[in-house]
N, C-alpha and C positions, 0 to 999 in steps of 0.2 A: 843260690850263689853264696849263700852265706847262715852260721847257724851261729847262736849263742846264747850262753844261761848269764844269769845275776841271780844274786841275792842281795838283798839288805833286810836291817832289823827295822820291821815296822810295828810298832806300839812295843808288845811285848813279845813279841813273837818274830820268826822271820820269813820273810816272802822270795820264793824262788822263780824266778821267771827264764823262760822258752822263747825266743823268736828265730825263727828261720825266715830268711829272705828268698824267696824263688820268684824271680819276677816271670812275666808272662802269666797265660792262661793256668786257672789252676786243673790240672787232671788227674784220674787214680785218688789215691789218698790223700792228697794234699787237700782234695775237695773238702774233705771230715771239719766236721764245724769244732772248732778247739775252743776252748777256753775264750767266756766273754769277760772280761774288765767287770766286775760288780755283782754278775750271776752268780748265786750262793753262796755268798758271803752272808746274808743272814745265816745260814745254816752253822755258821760258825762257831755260833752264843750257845749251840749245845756239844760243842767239845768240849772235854773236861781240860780243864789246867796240866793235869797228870800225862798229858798225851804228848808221845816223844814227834811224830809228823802228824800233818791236817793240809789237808788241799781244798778248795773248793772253787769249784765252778760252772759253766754250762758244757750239759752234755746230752743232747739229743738221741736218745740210744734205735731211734727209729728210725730216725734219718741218716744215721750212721751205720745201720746195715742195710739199707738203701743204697749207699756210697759203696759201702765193702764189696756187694753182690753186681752192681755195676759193672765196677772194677775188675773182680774175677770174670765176669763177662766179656770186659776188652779183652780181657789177659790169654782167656784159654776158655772162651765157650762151652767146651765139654765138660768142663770140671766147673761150670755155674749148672749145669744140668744133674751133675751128681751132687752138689752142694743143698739143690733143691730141689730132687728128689728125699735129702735129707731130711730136709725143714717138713717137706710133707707128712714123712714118716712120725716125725715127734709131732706134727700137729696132729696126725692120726692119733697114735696114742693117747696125747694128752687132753684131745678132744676142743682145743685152742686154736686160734689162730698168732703165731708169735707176734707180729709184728701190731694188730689190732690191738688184743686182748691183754697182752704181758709189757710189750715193750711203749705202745702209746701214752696208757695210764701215765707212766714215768712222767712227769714234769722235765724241764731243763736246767732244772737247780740242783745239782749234786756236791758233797762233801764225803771224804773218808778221812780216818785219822787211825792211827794207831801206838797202843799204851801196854803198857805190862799190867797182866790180870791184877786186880785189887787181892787176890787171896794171893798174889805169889806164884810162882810157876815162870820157864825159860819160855812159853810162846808166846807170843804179844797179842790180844785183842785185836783184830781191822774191823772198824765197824765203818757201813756205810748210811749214808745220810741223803734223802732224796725229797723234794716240795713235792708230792706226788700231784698233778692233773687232775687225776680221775681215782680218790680211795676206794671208792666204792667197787667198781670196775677192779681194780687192782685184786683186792683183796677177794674178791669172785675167785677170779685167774688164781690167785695164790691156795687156795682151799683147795681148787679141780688140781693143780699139778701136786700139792700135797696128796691127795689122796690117792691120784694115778701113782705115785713113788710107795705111797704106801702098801697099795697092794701089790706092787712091783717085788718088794722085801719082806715080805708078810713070815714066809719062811725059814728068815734069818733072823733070831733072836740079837744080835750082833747088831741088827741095824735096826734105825726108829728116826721116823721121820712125823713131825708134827707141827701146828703153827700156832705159838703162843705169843697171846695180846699182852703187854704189860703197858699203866701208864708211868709215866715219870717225867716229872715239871709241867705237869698239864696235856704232855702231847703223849699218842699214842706207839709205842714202838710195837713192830712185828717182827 
């Protein structure tokens, strides 16, 4: 019945806020768990100052295509049968299962922000920011789909796909 943003400056920065009122039962997409009040705001303290936006908050990325694939289920049942014959195809492939192996690891704590490159350049940097669940598991998952991409392109000098570890401020970035 009702939708509206705010802003205001909080500390040094400024906070933009979403509410949508739909009262009744929530269904379809509304069901999507949005943003919790608190969730990934530590993630915060590793955005640099330099950074023109920074969001952070909770984002369940597993139970959100949980919600998606439901959805297209009420919506039009044939097109969640071709959506997931999809998903099977890339699990074929990739030798995963998405929703297990790629998408659970993910924690509920996410941040992105984005800054114009330190060396210069017109494309801005988005980097994304995640408390991961499960590193270990993750980074399995991340090595198998690198390497399924990688023989994917092998043929294409043009293209190079790899996953490198750097640390910085103690934590690990991939």
């Amino acid at each position: 019945s009702a939708v509206s943003m705010g802003s205001t400056f909080v500390s040094e920065g400024i906070r933009d806020s979403f509410f949508i009122c739909a009262p009744g039962e929530k269904k379809g997409i509304m069901r999507l768990p949005y943003c919790t009040p608190g969730k990934g705001t530590g993630l915060l303290d590793h955005i640099p100052a330099s950074a023109f936006y920074a969001s952070a908050g909770a984002a369940n990325w597993d139970k959100m295509m949980e919600i998606v694939l439901e959805t297209i289920g009420d919506v039009e049942p044939m097109v969640l049968d071709q959506v997931m014959g999809g998903i099977y195809q890339a699990e074929e492939f990739l030798g995963l299962r998405i929703r297990e192996d790629i998408l659970k690891p993910f924690g509920d704590e996410m941040a992105a922000y984005a800054m114009m490159p330190e060396g210069g350049g017109l494309i801005p940097d988005i980097v994304m920011l995640a408390r991961m669940e499960d590193p270990a598991r993750f980074e399995e998952s991340l090595a198998q789909v690198i390497s399924r991409i990688r023989m994917m392109t092998e043929d294409d000098r043009r293209l190079s796909m790899e996953h490198r570890k750097m640390t910085f401020a103690g934590k690990t970035i991939h």
